[in-house]
C-alpha positions in Angstrom: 0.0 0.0 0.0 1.6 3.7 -0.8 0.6 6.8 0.7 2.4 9.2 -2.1 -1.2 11.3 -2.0 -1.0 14.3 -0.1 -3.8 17.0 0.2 -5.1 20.3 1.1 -8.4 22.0 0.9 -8.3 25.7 1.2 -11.3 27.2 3.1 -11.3 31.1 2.0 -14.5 32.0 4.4 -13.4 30.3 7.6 -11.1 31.7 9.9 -10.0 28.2 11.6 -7.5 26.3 9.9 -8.5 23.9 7.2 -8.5 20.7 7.8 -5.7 18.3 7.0 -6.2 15.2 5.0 -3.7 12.6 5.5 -3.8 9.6 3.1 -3.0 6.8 5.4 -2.6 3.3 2.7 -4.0 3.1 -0.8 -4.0 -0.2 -2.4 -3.0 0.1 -6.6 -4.9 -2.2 -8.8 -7.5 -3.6 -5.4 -9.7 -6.0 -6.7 -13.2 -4.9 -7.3 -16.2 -5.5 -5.3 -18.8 -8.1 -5.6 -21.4 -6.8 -8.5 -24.1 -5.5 -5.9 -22.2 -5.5 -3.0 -23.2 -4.6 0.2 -20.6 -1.7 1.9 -20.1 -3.1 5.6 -17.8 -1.1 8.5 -17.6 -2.8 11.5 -15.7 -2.3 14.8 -13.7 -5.2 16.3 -12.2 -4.8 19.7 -10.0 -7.6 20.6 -9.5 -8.7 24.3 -5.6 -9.2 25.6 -4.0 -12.2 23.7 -7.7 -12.8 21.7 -6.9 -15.4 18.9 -9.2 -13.4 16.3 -11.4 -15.0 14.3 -10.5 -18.3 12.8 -9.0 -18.9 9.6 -11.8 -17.3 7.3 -12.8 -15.6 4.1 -14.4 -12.9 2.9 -16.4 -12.8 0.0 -15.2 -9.4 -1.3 -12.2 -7.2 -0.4 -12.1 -5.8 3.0 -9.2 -2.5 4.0 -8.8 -1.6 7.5 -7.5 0.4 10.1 -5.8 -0.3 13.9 -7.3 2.7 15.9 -6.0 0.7 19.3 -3.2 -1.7 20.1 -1.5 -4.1 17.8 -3.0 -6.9 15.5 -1.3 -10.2 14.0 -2.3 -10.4 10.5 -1.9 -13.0 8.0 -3.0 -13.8 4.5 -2.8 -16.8 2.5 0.9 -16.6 0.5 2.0 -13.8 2.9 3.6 -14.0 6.1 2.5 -12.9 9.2 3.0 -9.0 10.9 2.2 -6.9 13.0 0.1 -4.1 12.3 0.1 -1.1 14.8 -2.4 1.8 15.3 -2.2 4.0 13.1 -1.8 1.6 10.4 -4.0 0.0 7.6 -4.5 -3.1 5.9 -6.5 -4.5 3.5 -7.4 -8.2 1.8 -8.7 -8.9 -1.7 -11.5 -11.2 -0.2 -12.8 -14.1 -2.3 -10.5 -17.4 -2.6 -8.2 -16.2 -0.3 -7.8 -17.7 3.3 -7.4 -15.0 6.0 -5.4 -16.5 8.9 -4.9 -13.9 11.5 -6.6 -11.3 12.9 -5.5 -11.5 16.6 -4.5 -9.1 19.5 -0.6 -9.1 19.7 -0.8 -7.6 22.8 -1.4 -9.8 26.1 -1.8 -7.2 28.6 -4.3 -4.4 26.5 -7.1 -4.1 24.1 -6.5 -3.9 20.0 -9.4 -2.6 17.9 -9.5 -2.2 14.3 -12.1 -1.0 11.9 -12.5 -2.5 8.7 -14.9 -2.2 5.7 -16.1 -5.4 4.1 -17.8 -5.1 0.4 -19.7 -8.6 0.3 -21.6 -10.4 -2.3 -25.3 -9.9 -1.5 -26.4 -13.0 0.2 -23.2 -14.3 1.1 -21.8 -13.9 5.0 -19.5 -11.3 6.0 -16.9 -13.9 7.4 -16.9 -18.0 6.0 -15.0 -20.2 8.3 -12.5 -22.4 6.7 -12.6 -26.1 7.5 -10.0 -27.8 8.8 -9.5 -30.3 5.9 -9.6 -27.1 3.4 -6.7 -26.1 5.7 -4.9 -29.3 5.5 -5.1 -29.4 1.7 -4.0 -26.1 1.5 -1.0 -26.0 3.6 1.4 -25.5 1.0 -0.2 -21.9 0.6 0.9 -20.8 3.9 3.9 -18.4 3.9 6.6 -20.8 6.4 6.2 -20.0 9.7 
């Protein structure tokens, strides 16, 4: 994801400042969404050392944003990290297995936001079987 896009709106009949817009990730090329898909932004607050959700897909592309705390994120053919408040992450959605989502910290809260486009009548979140799993290990980034 870049963030090469600064801005600045100028506000000629105001006397406060203007405010600042600060591009925080942009993903080149992001798949598209479902054709009629549904927009969803939800909140997820993790509890110290949650696990997350487990290993699941979407059925669209999802970007996100750490507002609190620290995440472990994962995505099929990627390896794991760590991303921090303040920074964003997105997923392409469909075939792809998301592993992670959990709290990194032990000791404090993580919460990100993230909006979901999903196919209409599909689930926001599928869970991944453990025999898809299995015949899919070789898709895992090592560990």
């Amino acid at each position: 994801m870049s963030t090469d896009h600064g801005h600045h709106i100028d506000y000629p009949d105001s006397t406060a400042p203007p405010p600042r817009l600060e591009v925080v990730a942009t993903v080149p090329g992001a798949p598209p969404a479902p054709e009629g898909a549904e927009a969803m932004t939800i909140l997820v607050t993790l509890p110290p050392g949650s696990p997350g959700a487990p290993p699941h897909r979407h059925s669209g592309p999802a970007y996100g944003y750490v507002i609190k705390g620290e995440i472990v994120f994962e995505l099929e053919g990627e390896p794991e990290r760590v991303v921090k408040a303040g920074e964003a992450f997105w997923e392409p959605g469909g075939d792809v297995i998301h592993y992670q989502d959990g709290n990194h910290l032990t000791d404090e809260e993580s919460a990100f936001v993230v909006t979901m486009f999903c196919a209409p009548g599909q689930p926001m979140l599928t869970v991944v079987s453990a025999e898809e799993l299995e015949a899919r290990r070789d898709r895992r980034a090592p560990r």
